[in-house]
N, C-alpha and C positions, 0 to 999 in steps of 0.2 A: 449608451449615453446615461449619465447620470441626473438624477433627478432635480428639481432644484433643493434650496434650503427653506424648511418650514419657517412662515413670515409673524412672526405672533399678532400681529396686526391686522392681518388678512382671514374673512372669513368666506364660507362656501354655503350658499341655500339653495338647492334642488330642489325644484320644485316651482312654479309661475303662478300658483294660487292664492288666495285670499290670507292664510295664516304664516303662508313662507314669505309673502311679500312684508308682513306685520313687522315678524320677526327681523326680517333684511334691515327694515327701518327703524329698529332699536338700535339695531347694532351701528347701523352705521353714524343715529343720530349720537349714539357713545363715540364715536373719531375711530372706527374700523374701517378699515378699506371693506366691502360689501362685494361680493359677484354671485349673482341669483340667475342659477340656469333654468331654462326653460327651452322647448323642442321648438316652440313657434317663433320665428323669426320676424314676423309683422309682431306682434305681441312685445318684444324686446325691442325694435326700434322704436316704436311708441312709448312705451316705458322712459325709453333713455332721453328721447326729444323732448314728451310730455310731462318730465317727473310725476308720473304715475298713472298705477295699472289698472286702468279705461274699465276690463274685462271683470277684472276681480274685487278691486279694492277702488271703486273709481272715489273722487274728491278727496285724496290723501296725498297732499303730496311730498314725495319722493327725496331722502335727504342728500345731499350732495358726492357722500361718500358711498352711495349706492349705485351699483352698473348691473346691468340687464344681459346676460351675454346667452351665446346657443352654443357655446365648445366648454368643456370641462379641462380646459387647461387649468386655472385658477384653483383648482381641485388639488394637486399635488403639495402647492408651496402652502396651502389652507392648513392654519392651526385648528381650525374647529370645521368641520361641516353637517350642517341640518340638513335632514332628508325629509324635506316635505308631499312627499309623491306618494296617490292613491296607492291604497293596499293592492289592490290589484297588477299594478305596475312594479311593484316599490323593487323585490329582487329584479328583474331584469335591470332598473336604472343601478340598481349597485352595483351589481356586475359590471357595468360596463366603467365604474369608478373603481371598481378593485384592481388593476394596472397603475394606477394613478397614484396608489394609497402606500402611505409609510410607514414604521413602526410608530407607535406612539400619539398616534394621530386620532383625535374624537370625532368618533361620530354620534348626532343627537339623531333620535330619533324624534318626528313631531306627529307623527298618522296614529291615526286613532283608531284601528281597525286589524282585520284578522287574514292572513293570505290563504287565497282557496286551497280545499283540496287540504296541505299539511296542516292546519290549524296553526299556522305558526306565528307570533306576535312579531313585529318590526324590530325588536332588539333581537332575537333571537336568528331573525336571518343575517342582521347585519352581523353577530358573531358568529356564525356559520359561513359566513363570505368574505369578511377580512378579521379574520382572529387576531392579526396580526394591533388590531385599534382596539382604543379603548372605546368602549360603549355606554351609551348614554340615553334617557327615556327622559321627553319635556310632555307633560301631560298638568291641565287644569281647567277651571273655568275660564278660558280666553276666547270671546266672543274676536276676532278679529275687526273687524267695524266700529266695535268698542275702542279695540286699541288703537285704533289708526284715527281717531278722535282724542283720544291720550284721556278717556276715563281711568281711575283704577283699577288696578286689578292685579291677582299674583299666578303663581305657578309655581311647577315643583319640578326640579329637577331630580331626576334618583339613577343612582348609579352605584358600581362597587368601586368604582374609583373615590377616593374622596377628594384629588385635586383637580377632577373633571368639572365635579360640581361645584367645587370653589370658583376655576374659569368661567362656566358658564353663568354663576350667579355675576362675578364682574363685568361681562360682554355683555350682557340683558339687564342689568339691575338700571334701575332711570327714577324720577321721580312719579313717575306713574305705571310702572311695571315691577312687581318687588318678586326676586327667586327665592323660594324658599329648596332647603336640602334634604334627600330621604334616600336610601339603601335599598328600596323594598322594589325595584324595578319594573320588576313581573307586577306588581299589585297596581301600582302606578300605570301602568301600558294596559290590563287591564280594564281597570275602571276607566280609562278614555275608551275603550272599546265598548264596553257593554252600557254606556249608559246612552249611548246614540239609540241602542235598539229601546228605550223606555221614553225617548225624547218623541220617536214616532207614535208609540201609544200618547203622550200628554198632547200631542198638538192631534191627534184623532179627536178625542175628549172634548177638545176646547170646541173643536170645529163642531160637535154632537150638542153643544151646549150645556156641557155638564157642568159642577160647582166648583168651587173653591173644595170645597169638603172633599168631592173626589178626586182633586188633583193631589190635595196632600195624600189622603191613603194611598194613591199612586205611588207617588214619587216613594213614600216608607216602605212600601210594600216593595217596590223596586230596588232598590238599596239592602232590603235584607235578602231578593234574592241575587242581588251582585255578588253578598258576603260569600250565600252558600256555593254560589259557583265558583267563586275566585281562592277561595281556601281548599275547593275541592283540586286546584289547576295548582296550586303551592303557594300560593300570596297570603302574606297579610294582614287579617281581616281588621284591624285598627287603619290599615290604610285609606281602608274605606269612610273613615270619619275626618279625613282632612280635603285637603282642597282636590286632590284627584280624585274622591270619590263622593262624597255627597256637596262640594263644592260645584264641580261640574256636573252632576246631576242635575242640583236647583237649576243653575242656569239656562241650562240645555231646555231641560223639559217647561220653564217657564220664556221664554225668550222668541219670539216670530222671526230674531235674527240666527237661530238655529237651522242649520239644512235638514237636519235629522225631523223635527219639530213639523216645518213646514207641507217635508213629505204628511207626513203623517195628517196635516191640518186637511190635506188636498182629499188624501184617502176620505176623512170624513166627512169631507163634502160629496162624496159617491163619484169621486177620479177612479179610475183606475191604477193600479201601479207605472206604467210606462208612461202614460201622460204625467200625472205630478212628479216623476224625473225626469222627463223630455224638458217639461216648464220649470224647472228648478234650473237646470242649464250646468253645474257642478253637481261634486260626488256627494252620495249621501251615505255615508259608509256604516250607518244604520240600516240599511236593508239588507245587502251581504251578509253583515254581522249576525243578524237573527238568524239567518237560512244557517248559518255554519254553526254558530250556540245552540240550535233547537238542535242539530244531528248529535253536537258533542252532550250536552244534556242528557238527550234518549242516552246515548250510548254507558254514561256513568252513571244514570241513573240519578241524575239530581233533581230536585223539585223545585222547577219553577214554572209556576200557573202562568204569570204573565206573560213569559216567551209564548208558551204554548199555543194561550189564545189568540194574541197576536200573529202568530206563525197561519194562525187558520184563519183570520181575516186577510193580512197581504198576501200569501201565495197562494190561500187556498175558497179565495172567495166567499167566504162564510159571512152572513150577515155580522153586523158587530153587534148587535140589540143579543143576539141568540148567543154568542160569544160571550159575551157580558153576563149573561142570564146564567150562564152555564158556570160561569169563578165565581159567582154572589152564591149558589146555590152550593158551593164547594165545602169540602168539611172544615172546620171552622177552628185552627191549632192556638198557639201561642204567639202572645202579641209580638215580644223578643225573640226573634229568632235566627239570629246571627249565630252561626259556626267559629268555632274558635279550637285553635291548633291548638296540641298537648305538646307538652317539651320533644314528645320524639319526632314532631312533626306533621304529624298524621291528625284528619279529622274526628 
């Protein structure tokens, strides 16, 4: 049987959470036909009676050209599809859409986070699983909550295609949502991944009562070691000075509407780990992240103090005072210290 005909009209969002619902409601409030799959089927009929998602995104509501569905049919004839499904899950949901998929066909990646075990970033599987599509990284400051109140705010699409990202800037661009376009993919997927793990350091911090003064050296100190890790992995490191990296940094690490931030707020109220994620109720793709960055770090050999310390506060129960005591006492380098590629590529 032959497939149907791609619909340019028709969009595909994987995914039933808080930033796949956002994105659905761009799109759709631009005049696309919308279909956002999700596994739960009470979640989807609520959605679609309710215009909007109770669970995730509650008091937003729902634009007309948006449908809630549990089959990935809509998947095939989909000019563009978003994969908003935890890192954990995200290859098995693909696979079970790579049947479905055509030449030609985009897919965005929106998870911000790293799959266990290969280290491997959400574009990267998606082109390991249907090479046959173009591939696509949406990564920025987008508070979801924010957007489903229609504050400002931008984002960045990157891609090697350059009329992926043309599309997706017209599918998403609104008077409150602006795409901006970048090349640099890996840099881009990146920096949404690592700065969750600095997001649960700033909301520790807050919850400890520390200052303004330490949030900033945080957040700088966080940022140069994104640079040094992500130019050590092949990104970038200018990447890091626009909206997917020190954009989504501030936000994250400054925001209580961050899941990353919150864990962290709970850790330094003396939660344990599985309670402030038990009570958070969604993913916080900042814990993963650090367990998998602290092993690939060891393993290259890259220096970063902050992973470290925080590695041996969340998993390894270590006071945070003695944690703390131990980076402040550390040897004491250059303030600048961002990595930067030579023409051949290399650090």
């Amino acid at each position: 049987m032959s497939k149907p005909s791609i619909d340019a009209n028709t969009i595909s969002v994987l995914g039933g959470g808080s930033f796949g619902t956002a994105l659905a409601n761009i799109a759709a409030l631009n005049g696309y036909r919308v279909y956002q799959w999700m596994r739960n089927a009470e979640q989807a009929e609520q959605m679609n009676l309710e215009r909007e998602n109770k669970r995730y995104l509650p008091g937003f509501e729902l634009a007309p050209g948006h449908k809630a569905v549990t089959t990935l049919d809509a998947v095939s004839r989909s000019q563009v599809v978003f994969v908003s499904i935890p890192s954990r899950n995200f290859r098995e949901v693909v696979q079970q859409v790579v049947p479905l998929l055509q030449p030609g066909q985009m897919l965005i990646s929106t998870t911000k986070g790293i799959e266990p075990g290969s280290f491997r970033l959400m574009s990267q599987i998606l082109a390991e699983e249907a090479p046959h599509c173009r591939v696509g990284v949406l990564s920025g400051p987008n508070l979801a909550k924010e957007i489903g109140t229609r504050q400002l705010t931008a984002t960045v699409i990157a891609s090697e295609h350059t009329g992926l990202c043309n599309q997706i800037q017209t599918i998403l661009h609104c008077d409150f949502f602006r795409v901006y376009a970048g090349s640099d993919m890996y840099g881009v997927e990146l920096g949404g991944a690592l700065k969750n793990i600095y997001a649960i350091a700033a909301g520790m911090s807050s919850a400890l009562g520390m200052g303004e003064n330490t949030r900033s050296m945080l957040m700088t100190r966080s940022l140069a070691e994104m640079s040094r890790f992500a130019v050590r992995m092949g990104a970038d490191p200018l990447t890091f000075l626009g909206l997917a990296g020190v954009g989504d940094l501030i936000v994250t690490c400054m925001s209580p509407l961050s899941r990353n931030y919150r864990v962290g707020f709970a850790l330094g109220q003396g939660r344990n780990l599985d309670d402030a994620v038990e009570e958070l109720g969604e993913v916080a793709e900042g814990v993963n992240t650090l367990k998998y960055v602290k092993a690939k770090a060891d393993e290259l050999e890259v220096y970063m103090p902050l992973v470290q310390g925080l590695y041996k506060v969340v998993f390894e129960g270590q006071p945070v005072d003695r944690v703390i005591g131990g980076m402040m006492m550390a040897a004491q380098g250059d303030d600048v210290a961002f990595e930067l590629l030579d023409r051949s590529g290399e650090a």
